[in-house]
N, C-alpha and C positions, 0 to 999 in steps of 0.2 A: 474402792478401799477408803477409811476412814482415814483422815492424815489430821496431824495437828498442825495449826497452822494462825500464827502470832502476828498480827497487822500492828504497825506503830504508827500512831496519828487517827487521830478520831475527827478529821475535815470529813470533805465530801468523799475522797477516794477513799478513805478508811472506813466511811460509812456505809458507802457502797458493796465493796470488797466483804466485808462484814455478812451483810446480807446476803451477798451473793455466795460466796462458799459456805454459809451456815446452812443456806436453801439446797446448797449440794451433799450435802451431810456431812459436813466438814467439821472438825470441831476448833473453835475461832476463838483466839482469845486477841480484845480489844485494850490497846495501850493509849493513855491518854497521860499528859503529863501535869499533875496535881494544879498547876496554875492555870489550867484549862476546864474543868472540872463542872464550873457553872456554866460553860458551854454547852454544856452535855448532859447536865442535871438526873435527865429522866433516865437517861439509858444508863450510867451509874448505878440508880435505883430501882430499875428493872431488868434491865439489860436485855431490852427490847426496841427495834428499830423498826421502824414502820416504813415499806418500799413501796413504790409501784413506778412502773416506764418499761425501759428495755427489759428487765429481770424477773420481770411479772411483780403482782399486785400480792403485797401481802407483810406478816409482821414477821420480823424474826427474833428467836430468841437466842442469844449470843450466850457462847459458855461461860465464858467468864470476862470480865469490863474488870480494869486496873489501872492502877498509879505504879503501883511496883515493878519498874523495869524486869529486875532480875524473875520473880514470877512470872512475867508475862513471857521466857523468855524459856522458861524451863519448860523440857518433852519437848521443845517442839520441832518437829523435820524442818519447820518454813517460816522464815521471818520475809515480811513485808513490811518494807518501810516507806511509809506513804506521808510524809511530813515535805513544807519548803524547803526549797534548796538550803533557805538561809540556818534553817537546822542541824542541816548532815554535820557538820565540823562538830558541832555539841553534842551531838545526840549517838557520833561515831567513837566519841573519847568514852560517856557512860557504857556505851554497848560494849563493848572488847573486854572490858575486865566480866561482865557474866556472858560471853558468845561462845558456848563450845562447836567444837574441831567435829564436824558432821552434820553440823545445822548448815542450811543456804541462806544467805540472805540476798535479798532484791530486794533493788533501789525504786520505785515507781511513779513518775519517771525520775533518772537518776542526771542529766545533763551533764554528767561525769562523774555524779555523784559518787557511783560506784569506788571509781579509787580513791575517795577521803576516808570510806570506808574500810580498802582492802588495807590502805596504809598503815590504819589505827588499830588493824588486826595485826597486823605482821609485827608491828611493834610494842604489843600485846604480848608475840609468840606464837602465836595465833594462826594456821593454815585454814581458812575458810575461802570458801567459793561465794564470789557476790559476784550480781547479776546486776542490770538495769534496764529498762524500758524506755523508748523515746518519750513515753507517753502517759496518762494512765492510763487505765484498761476501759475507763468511762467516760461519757460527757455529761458529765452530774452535777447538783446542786443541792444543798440543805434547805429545806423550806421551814424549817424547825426544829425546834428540842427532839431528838430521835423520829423526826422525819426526814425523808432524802427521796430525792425526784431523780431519776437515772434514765437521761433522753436520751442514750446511746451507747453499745458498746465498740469501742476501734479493731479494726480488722484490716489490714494484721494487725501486731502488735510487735514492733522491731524490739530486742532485745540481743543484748552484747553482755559477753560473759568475760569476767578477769580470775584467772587468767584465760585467754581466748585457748587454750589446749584443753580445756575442759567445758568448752561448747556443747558439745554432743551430750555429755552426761546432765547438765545444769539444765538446758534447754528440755530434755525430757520433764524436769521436775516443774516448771514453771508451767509448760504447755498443759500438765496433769488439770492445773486450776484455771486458765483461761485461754479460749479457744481463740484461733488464728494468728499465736506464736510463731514468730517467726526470725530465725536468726540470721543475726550481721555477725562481720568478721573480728569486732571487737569491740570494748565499751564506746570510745572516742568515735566510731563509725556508727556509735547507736544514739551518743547524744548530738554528733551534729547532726541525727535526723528527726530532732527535736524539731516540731513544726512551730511550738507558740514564740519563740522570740521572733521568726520571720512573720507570721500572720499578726503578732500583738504587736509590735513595736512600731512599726512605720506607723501605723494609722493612732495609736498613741502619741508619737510625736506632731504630726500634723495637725491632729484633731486636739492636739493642747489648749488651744485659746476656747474653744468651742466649751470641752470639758469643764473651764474653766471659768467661763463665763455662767454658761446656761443655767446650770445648778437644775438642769432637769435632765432626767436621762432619756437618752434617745439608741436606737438601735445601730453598733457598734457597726456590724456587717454588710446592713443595708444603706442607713443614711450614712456611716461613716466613710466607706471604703469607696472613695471616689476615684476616676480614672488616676488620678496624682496619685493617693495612695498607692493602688493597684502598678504603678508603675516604678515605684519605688519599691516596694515588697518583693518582685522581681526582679531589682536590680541587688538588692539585700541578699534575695536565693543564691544569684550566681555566683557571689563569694561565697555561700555557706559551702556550695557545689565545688567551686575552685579549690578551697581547704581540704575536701573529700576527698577530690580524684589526686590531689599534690601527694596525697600519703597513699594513694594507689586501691581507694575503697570505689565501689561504686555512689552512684548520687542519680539523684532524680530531682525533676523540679517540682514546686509544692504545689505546682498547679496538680498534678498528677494523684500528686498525696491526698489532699483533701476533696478531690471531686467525688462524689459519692454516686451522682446519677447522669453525669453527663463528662467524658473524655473529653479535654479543651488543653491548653498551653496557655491560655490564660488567666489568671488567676483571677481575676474580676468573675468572670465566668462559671467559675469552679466553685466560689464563694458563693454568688448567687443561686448554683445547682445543688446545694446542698443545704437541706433543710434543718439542720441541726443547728446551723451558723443565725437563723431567721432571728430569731425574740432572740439573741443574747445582746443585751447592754452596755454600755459604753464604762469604762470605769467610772465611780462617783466621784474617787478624787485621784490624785498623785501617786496616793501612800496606797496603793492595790499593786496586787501580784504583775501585773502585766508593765509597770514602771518596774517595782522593787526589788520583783523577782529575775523579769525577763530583759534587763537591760545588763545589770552587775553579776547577775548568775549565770548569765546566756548568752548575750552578743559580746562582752564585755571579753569571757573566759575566751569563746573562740576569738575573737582577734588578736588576744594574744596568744594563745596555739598558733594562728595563720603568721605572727611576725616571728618566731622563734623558728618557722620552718622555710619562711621563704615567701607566702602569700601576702600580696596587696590586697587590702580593705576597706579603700577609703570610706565607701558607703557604711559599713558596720562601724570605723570609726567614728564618723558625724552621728550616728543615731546614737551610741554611747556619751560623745561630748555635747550633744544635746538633750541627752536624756539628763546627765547631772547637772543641767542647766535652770533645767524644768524641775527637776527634784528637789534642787538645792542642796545638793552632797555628791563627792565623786566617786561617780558610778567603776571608775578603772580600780578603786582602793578600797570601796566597800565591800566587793562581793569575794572573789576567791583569785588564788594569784595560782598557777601553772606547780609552785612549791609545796602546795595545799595536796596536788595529789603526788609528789615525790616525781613528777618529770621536766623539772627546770632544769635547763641548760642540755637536752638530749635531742640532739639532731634527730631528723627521720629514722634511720635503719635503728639506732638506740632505742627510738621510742615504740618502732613495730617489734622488734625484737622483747622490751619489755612487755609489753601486751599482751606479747603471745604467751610469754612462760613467766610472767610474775617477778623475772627477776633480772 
């Protein structure tokens, strides 16, 4: 069945995603937001992408490429919103005055995005089902003006739906468009299974002087991720794991998560058996996603989720108060505060209780 289906963010996932359901016969409409524009130049002007990697080799033609929120927005059963974290608050206030009540949206991934989202519906008026994803759905890269290199697709793909009572039905609609869907017990269960703040952050903080100095890039996974790192990354895991099971979710470690071709408990291990992780690159500077995004949007939020409920952190601590150390701005005040998605001050049973039914 033909479905329509509206991506927001013209990055790599939006580029991806683009291709990939327009290759399914999907009919795709691409949202970019006007200040973005010369990013993207050619695909505005043609509204064609050019793939090849996981998705196969080929060009696609996108139905429609926009700046117009509210058109890009209208007919369609499926919004994806594929934009940074550092987005969702702005990009959730525009969307609710045009989001009608039968459209899905999903966050991708959302690190809880999902309820900045459900919030600015609700207060809107607004009954919508929004979804999020630990992850994207790719391991991808832009190589140019409507070119995009797609080395991998995630399988599964952990996704949490708000309200979690509406699981069953949301999870069918997602799984429609990307294979190996798989659902957790709630959004909060779906972002702390968010891998990149534990795999990005420790070896970013370590590798700080390195990054800093060299002004050359070297490979992030292989030469970066020394036994020190890899031992800190795992010590990072087991409070992401401790805040999981405190609220009564399952948890696994990341070693498990990211091994692709060899079972290990190690994460050194796990990193090196998976090829996907090989050629990717160290940040070039500070101001990349993996400071910006995955310190104030990601270890930052859960630690404070873990103090509001009961969980010690220290390790997720230090990596945040050294992250704004390294950034020069703090990383606890920049990114999002617990009030952002409307559950400050809600003990445990308040905050499983809101999850489940929205309200």
């Amino acid at each position: 069945m033909v479905r329509k289906i509206t991506i927001l963010g013209g990055g790599n996932g939006g580029h991806a995603a683009a291709c990939d359901l327009t290759a399914k016969g999907h009919e795709v409409t691409l949202y970019e937001d006007e200040r973005f524009i010369p990013h993207m130049q050619s695909v505005f002007e043609t509204k064609k992408i050019s793939y090849k990697g996981a998705i196969g080799t080929e060009t696609a033609e996108i139905a429609n490429v926009t700046c117009d929120l509210a058109e890009a927005v209208r007919g369609a059963d499926t919004v994806l919103v594929m934009v940074p974290a550092f987005v969702h608050s702005s990009l959730a206030k525009k969307l609710a005055p045009v989001i009608r009540e039968g459209q899905y949206v999903f966050v991708l991934p959302g690190t809880f995005g999902s309820l900045t989202f459900y919030r600015e519906f609700r207060k809107a008026g607004k009954d919508i089902t929004v979804g999020e994803s630990h992850t994207l759905p790719y391991a991808v890269r832009l190589t140019g003006d409507g070119e995009v290199l797609v080395m991998s697709r995630f399988d599964p793909l952990k996704v949490g739906i708000m309200p979690a009572d509406r699981t069953e039905e949301a999870v069918k609609v997602i799984a429609d468009l990307f294979p190996g869907v798989t659902a957790v017990k709630s959004v909060i269960a779906c972002g702390l299974s968010s891998l990149n703040p534990i795999i990005h952050v420790p070896g970013c903080i370590l590798n700080a002087g390195r990054i800093e100095y060299a002004g050359q890039p070297f490979y992030y996974y292989t030469e970066g991720f020394s036994d020190c790192v890899a031992r800190a990354t795992e010590q990072l895991d087991r409070e992401r794991c401790a805040i999981l099971e405190a609220l009564g979710y399952e948890s696994d470690i990341v070693a498990h998560e990211i091994g692709s071709v060899i079972r290990t408990d190690d994460v050194k291990e796990a990193v090196a058996g998976n090829p996907s992780f090989a050629k990717i690159a160290v940040p070039p500077t500070f101001n990349y996603r993996y400071y910006t995004e995955d310190i104030p949007f990601g270890l930052a939020v859960w630690a404070k989720l873990a103090r509001q409920i009961g969980v010690k952190t220290p390790i997720m601590d230090s990596m945040v108060t050294l992250g704004s150390c390294i950034m020069q701005k703090d990383c606890w005040s920049c990114g999002r505060e617990l009030s952002d998605f409307g559950i400050e001050d809600m003990g445990r049973d308040e905050l499983l209780e809101f999850l489940q039914n929205g309200a």
